[in-house]
N, C-alpha and C positions, 0 to 999 in steps of 0.2 A: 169727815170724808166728803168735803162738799166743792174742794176741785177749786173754792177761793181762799182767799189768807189775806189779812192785813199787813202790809208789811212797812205800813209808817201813819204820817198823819200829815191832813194839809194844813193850809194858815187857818183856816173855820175848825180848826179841833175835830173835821171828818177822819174815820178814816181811811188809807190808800188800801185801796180793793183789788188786787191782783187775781184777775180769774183763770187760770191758765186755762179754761174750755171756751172762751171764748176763740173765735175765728182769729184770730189776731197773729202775724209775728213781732215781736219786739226788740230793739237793740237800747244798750246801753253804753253813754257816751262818758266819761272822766277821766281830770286827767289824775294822776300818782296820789293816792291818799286823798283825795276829794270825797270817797266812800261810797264811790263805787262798786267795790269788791263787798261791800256791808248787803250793800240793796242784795246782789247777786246772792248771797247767801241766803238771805230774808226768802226771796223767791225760790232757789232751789230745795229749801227745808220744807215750803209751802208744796211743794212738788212730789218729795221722797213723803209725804208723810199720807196721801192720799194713792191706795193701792190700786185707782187706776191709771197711774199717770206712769211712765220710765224717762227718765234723766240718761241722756242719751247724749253723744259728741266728740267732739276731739278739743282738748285740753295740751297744747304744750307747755304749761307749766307744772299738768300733772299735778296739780293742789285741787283744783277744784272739783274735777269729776273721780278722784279716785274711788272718794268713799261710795258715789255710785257704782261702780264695776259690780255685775254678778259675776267673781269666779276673774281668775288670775288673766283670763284670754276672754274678757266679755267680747264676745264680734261687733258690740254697736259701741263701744267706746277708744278713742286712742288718746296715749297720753306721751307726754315726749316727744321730742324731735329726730330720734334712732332711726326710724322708719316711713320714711314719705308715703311708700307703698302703701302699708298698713294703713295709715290717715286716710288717704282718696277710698280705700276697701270700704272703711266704716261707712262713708256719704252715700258711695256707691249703693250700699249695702240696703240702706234706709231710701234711695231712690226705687230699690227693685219691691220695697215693700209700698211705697207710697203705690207703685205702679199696681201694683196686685190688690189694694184697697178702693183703686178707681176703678178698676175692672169690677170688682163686687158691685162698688156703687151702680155702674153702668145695667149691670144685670136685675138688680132690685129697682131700678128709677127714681134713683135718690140722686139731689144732687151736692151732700154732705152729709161726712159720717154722726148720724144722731149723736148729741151727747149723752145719752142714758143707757146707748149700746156699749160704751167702754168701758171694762174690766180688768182683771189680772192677764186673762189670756187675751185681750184684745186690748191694749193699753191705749191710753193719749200719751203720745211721746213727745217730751220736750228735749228739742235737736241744741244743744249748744255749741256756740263756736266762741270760744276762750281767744280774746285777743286776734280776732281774723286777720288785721294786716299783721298781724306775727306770722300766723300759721300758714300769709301768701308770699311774704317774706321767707319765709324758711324752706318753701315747696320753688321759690322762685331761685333760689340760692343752689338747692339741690338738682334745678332743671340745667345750669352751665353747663355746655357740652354736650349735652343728648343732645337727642335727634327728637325730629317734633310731634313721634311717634309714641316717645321713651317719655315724654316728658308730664312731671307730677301737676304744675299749676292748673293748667288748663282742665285736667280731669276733673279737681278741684273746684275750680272756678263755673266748670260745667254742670257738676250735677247738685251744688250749692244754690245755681239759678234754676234750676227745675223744682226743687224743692222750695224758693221764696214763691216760685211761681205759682206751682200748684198742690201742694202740700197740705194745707190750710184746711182743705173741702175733703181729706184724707185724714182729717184727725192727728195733724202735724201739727206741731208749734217752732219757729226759729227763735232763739235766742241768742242773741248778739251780743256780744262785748267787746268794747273797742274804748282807746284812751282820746282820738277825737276824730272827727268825722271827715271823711274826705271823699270826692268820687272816685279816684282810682279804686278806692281798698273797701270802697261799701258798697258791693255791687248790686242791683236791683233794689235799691232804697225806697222806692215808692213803693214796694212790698211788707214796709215795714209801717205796718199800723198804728202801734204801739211804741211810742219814741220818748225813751228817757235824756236828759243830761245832767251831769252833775257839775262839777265846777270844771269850765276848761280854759286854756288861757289862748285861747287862738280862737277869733271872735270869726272870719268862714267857716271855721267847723260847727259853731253854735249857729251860724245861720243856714246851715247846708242843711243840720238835722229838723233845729226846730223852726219851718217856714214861717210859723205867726207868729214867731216873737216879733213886739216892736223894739225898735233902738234903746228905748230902758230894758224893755225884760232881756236882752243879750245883754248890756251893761251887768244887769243883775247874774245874770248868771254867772259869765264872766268872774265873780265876786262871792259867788258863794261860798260860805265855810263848809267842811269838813262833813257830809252825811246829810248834806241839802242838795234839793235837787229841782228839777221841771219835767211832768210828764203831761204828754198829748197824745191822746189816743182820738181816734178817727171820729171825727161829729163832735166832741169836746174841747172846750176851752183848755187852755193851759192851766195845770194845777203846781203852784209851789208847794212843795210838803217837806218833810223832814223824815229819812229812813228809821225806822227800829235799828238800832244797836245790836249787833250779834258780831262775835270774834268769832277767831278761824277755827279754835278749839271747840266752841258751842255748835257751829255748824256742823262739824267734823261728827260730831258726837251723836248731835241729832240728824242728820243720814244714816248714819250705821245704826241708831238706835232702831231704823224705820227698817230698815235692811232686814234688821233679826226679826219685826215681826214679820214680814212677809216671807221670809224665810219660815218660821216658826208655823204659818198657817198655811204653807205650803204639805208642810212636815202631816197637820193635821187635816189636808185635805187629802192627800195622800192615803192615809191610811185606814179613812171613812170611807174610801171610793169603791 
């Protein structure tokens, strides 16, 4: 329950240390089967398995966040593309909370939520956004014809910037997913501390994400097989690693494994109270 996980190894046989309490948001860049969707499992299993973290977001593929949902209508998760509305709700939803956690802060003279104050009822939440230029696409497609009142991207796109913005100092984490990197579709990118790529074949998206590559390390990247990747996080060098192996089954399995116990200790906190 220590809020870090390993979830691969670099070229020195270290291994890759995913803290989710760190201040950090992160995005993850690959393109189809690079193994991308591997790392992303590695990290959200490392998430559901420590009871003070909640896995939280909008998924239109509806694979990845399901097995997090509490309960058939969780209010901080949307899955699918049926509902625009619903989507902007949930962001919305986690801006009105970021808001009422900076008000605490401001009243006690903090100026970040301690790590060691977060628990069950006061979780670290990590905010995912499964495929953003999907889900700006999709909000952009459903905005044709409205009025500029009516219309879903912009809500989107609004309260997504508030939360890279100031979220972080609220015990927020963003979590990004995208297949490669672009400035229309990655909005507020210097908020992203925390910057994975895995193999992509469009060599500005590898330079857009990771600014210290030199001309071989994008070559390499460029080139990577299958569950290899580069991560730079803020003050460190570039680290090439190699993700842990997990399919969609094992992850599937272990979230909801993590599910029933906190379910289960909810059961037993309940009924000691």
């Amino acid at each position: 329950m220590s809020g870090t996980a390993s979830v691969g190894a670099d070229e020195a046989g270290r291994n890759l240390i995913w803290d989710h309490f760190a201040a950090m948001h992160s995005v993850v860049q690959g393109a189809t089967r690079s193994g991308k969707s591997v790392l992303a499992y590695a990290v959200l299993v490392a998430a559901s398995r420590d009871p003070r973290i909640r896995v939280v977001g909008v998924d239109p593929s509806a694979l990845l966040l399901a097995a997090h949902r509490r309960g058939e209508d969780d209010p901080l998760i949307h899955l699918g593309t049926g509902d625009p509305d619903s989507a902007c709700q949930v962001v919305e939803r986690l801006v009105r909370l970021m808001d009422q956690r900076i008000r605490l802060l401001l009243e006690r003279g903090l100026d970040a939520v301690p790590r060691d104050v977060h628990r069950e009822a006061f979780p670290l939440f990590v905010i995912v956004f499964e495929e953003l230029p999907a889900i700006l696409s999709w909000l952009d497609s459903e905005d044709q014809g409205r009025k500029p009142g009516e219309k879903f991207a912009p809500r989107m796109r609004l309260a997504m910037g508030r939360l890279l913005r100031e979220s972080a100092k609220a015990g927020m984490r963003v979590f990004t997913i995208i297949q490669r990197a672009e400035a229309a579709t990655l909005p507020e990118r210097s908020q992203y501390a925390r910057r994975v790529s895995m193999r992509v074949d469009n060599r500005a998206s590898v330079e857009l994400l990771m600014e210290l590559a030199t001309t071989d390390d994008v070559d390499r990247i460029m080139a990577l097989g299958p569950g290899r990747g580069v991560i730079h996080e803020a003050g460190e060098p570039l680290r090439f690693f190699r993700a842990d192996f997990l399919e969609y089954t094992g992850y599937r399995s272990a979230v909801l494994a993590a599910r029933a116990r906190d379910a289960a200790q909810e059961v037993v906190s309940s009924e000691s109270a």
